[in-house]
C-alpha positions in Angstrom: -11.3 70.0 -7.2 -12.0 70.1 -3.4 -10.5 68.2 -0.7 -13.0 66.2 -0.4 -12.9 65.1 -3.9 -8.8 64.8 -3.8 -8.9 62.5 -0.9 -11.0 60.3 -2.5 -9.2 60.7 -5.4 -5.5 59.8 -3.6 -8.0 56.6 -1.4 -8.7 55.1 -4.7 -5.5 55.2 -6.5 -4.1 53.7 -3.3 -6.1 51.0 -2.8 -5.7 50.1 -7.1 -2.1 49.7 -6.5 -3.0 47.4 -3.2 -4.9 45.5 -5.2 -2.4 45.6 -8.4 0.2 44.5 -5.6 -1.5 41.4 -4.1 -2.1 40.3 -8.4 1.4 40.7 -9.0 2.7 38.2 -6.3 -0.4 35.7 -7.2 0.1 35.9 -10.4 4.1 35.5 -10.9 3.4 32.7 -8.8 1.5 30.9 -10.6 3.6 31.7 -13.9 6.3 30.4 -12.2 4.4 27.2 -11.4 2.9 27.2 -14.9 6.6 27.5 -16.8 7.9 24.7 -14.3 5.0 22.3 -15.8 5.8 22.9 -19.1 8.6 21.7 -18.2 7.8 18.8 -16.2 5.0 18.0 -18.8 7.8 17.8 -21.4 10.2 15.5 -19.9 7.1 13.2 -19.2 5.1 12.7 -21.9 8.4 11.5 -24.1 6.9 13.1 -27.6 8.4 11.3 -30.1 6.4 12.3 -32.9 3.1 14.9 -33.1 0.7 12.2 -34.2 0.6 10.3 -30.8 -2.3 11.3 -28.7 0.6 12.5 -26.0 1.3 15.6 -28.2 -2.2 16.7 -28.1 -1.7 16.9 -24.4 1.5 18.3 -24.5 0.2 21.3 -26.5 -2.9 22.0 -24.6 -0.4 22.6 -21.6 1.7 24.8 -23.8 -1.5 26.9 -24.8 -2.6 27.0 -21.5 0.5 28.1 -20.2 1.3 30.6 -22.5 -2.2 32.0 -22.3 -1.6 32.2 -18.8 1.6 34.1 -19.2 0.7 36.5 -21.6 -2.8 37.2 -20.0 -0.8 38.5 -17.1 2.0 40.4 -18.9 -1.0 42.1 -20.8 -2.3 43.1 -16.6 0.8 44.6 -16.2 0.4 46.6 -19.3 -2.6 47.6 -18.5 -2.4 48.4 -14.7 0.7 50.2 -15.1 -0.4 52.1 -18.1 -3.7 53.2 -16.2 -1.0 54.1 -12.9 0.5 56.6 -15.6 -2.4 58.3 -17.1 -3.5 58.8 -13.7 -0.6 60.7 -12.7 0.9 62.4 -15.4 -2.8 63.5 -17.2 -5.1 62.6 -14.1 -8.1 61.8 -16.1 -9.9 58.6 -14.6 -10.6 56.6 -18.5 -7.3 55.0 -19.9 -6.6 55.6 -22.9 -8.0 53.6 -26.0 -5.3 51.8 -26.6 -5.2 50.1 -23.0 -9.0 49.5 -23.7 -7.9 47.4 -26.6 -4.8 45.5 -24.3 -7.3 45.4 -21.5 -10.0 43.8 -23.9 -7.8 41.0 -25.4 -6.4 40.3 -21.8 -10.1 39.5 -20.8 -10.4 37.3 -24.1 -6.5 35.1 -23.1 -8.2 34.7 -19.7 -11.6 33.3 -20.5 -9.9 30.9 -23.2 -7.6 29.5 -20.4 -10.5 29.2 -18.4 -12.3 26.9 -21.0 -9.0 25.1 -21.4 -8.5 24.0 -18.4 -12.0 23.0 -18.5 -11.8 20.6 -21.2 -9.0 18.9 -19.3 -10.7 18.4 -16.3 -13.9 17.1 -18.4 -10.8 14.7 -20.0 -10.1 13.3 -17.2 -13.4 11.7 -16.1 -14.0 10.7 -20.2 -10.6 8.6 -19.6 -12.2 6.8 -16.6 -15.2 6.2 -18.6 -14.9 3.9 -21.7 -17.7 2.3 -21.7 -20.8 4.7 -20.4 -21.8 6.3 -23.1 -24.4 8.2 -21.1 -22.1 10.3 -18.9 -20.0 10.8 -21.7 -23.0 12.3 -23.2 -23.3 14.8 -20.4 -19.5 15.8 -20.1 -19.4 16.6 -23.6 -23.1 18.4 -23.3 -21.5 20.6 -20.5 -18.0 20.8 -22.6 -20.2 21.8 -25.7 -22.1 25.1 -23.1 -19.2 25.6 -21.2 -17.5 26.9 -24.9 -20.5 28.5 -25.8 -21.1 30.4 -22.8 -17.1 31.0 -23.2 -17.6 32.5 -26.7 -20.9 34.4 -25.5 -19.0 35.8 -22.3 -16.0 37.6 -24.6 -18.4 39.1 -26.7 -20.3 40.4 -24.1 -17.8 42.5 -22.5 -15.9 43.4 -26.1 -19.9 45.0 -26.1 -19.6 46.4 -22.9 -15.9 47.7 -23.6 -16.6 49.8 -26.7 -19.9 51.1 -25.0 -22.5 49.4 -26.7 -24.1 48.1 -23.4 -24.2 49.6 -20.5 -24.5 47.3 -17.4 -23.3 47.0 -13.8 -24.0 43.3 -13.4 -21.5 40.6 -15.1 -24.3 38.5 -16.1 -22.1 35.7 -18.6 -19.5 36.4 -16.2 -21.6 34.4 -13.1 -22.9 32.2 -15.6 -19.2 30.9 -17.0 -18.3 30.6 -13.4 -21.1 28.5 -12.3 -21.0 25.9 -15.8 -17.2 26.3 -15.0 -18.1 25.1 -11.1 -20.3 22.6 -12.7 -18.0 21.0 -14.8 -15.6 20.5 -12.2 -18.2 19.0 -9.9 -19.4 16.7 -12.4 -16.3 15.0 -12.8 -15.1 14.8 -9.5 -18.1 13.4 -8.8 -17.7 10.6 -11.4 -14.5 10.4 -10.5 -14.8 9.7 -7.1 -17.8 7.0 -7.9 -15.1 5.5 -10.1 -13.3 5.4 -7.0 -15.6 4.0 -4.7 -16.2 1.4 -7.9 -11.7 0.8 -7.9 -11.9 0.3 -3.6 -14.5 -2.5 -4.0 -12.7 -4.2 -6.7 -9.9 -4.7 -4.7 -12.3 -6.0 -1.3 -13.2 -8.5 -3.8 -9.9 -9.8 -4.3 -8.6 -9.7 -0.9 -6.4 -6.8 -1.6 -6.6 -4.7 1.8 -4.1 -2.2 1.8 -4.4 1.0 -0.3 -3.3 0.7 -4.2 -1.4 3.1 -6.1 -4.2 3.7 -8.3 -6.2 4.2 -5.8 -4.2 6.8 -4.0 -4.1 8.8 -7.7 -7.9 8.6 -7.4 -7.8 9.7 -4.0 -5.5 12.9 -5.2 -7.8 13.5 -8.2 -11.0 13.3 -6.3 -9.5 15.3 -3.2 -7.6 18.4 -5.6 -11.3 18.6 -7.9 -12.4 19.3 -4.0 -10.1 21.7 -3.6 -10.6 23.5 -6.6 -14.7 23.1 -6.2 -14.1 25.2 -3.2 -11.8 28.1 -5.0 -14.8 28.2 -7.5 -17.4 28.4 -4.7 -15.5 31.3 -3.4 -14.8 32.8 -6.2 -18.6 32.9 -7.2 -19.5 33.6 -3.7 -17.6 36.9 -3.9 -18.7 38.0 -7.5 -22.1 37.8 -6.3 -21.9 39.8 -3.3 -19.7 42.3 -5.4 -22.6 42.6 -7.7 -25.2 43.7 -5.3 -23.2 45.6 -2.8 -24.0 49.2 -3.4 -20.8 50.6 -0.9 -17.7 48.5 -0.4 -14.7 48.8 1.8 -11.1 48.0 0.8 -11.3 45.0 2.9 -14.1 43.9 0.6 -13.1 45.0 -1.9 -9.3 42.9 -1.7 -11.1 39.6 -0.7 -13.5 40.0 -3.5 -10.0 40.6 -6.1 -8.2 38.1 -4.1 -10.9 35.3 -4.4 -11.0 36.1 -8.5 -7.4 35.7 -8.8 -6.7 33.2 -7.1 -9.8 31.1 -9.4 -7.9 32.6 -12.3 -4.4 30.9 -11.1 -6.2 27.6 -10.2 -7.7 27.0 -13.3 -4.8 27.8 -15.1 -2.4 25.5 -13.1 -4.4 22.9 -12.2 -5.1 21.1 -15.6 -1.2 20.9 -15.7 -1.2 19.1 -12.6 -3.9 17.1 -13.7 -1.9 15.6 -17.4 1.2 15.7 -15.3 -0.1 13.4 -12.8 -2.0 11.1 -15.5 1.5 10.4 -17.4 3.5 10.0 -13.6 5.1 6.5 -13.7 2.5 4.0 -13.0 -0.3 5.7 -14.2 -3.7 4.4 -13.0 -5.8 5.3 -16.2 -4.9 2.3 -18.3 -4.8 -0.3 -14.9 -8.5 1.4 -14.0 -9.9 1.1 -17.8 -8.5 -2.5 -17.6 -10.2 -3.4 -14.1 -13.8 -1.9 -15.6 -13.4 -4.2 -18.7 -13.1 -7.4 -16.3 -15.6 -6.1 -14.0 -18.3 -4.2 -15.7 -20.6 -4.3 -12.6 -18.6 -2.4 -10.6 -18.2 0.6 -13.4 -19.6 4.0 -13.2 -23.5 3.5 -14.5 
């Protein structure tokens, strides 16, 4: 091996543990966060028994927790297992078993992915009752979003055991924009039911700024937020695929911008339930003010 070649050799294996570095802290973050909703979720929703439709909610934040968890402890796993073969055999391919780690941690994260999906499509069905139409199209997007889920994992299990050979994440950009779609479709819908909840109140003389209103405010304002994690996250995968040369500054926004839309989607559906079953909740006073004034629903 020449210089040359060891120097790169010693710059990559540097700048995998940069990047293994910056995961860790996002990551135990948002595991941290995602263990205190389980928590806060519990204490909340007040199961009694598992046949209210409260436990359904209390398990999808379970599974997506968990998923969460153990689709990071799997990262470690892998990254630390890949840190040792590189040292002690210094061959750049991990071994098969990390492959098969590796593969099932790419499988946990797609799944919370889609999870956290269905919750965010959830929480514009709730505000709609009565339009069947736009429930037709959250549940059409629910319905790809799955698919292109299902597609997506066995597309890189293919690419994994060698059976294709590409350098462009096709269902990868695909599930992140219907991912990016869903989200802007309810917060959209959301934010017309809104608009819909502000003139209600006009009409009755009620000037000053509801509690339900400010729940729609925060549910409108976080999709926002998270619209503009998933525009960055795309952003960057698409300039990754079709950037021949990249620096480690480009390279750490580009894994920076994918974790952190890995951490979102995984703690921001718990935020979501969590919020819905807060005292006071506006879901059943909002259903209640559509049923009285059907002209000012979401058509």
């Amino acid at each position: 091996m020449t210089p040359a070649e060891q120097a790169a050799q010693i710059n990559a294996f540097g700048s995998n543990c940069y990047f293994n570095v910056v995961n860790l802290v996002i990551s135990t973050i948002t595991c941290g966060i995602a263990t205190l909703g389980i928590l806060i979720a519990i204490r909340l929703l007040h199961i009694k028994t598992w046949r209210e439709p409260k436990a359904i909610q209390l398990l999808c934040c379970m599974f997506i927790s968990l998923a969460w968890i153990g689709q990071n402890i799997l990262a470690y796993i892998v990254n630390f297992g890949q840190i040792k073969s590189g040292i002690v055999k210094e061959i750049p391919t991990p071994p098969s078993d990390l492959v098969v780690i590796n593969d099932i941690q790419v499988c946990l994260s797609d799944i919370t992915i889609l999870a956290g999906d269905l919750v965010i499509c959830w929480r514009a069905w709730v505000l709609l009752p009565h339009n069947r139409f736009w429930r037709f199209v959250l549940a059409t997007i629910a319905i790809c979003d799955a698919g292109l889920s299902v597609a997506d994992i066995i597309f890189d299990d293919l690419v994994s055991l060698g059976l294709l050979d590409t350098h462009i994440p096709v269902l990868d950009l695909v599930f992140l924009v219907i991912s990016l779609v869903v989200n802007m479709t309810a917060t959209l819908l959301i934010g017309w039911k809104a608009w819909a909840h502000y003139r209600t109140m006009r009409e009755v003389s009620v000037w000053r700024k509801s509690h339900v209103q400010k729940i729609l405010l925060f549910l409108v304002e976080s999709g926002a937020i998270f619209l503009f994690i998933q525009l960055f996250a795309l952003s960057a995968a698409i300039l990754s695929s079709i950037t021949v040369e990249n620096t480690v500054t480009f390279d750490l926004v580009i894994n920076t911008a994918q974790e952190v839309w890995f951490a979102s989607a995984a703690v921001y559906p718990l935020a979501i339930i969590i919020i819905i079953h807060s005292d006071n909740s506006p879901i059943a006073e909002t259903i209640h003010l559509t049923a009285q004034l059907p002209t000012l629903s979401v058509s």
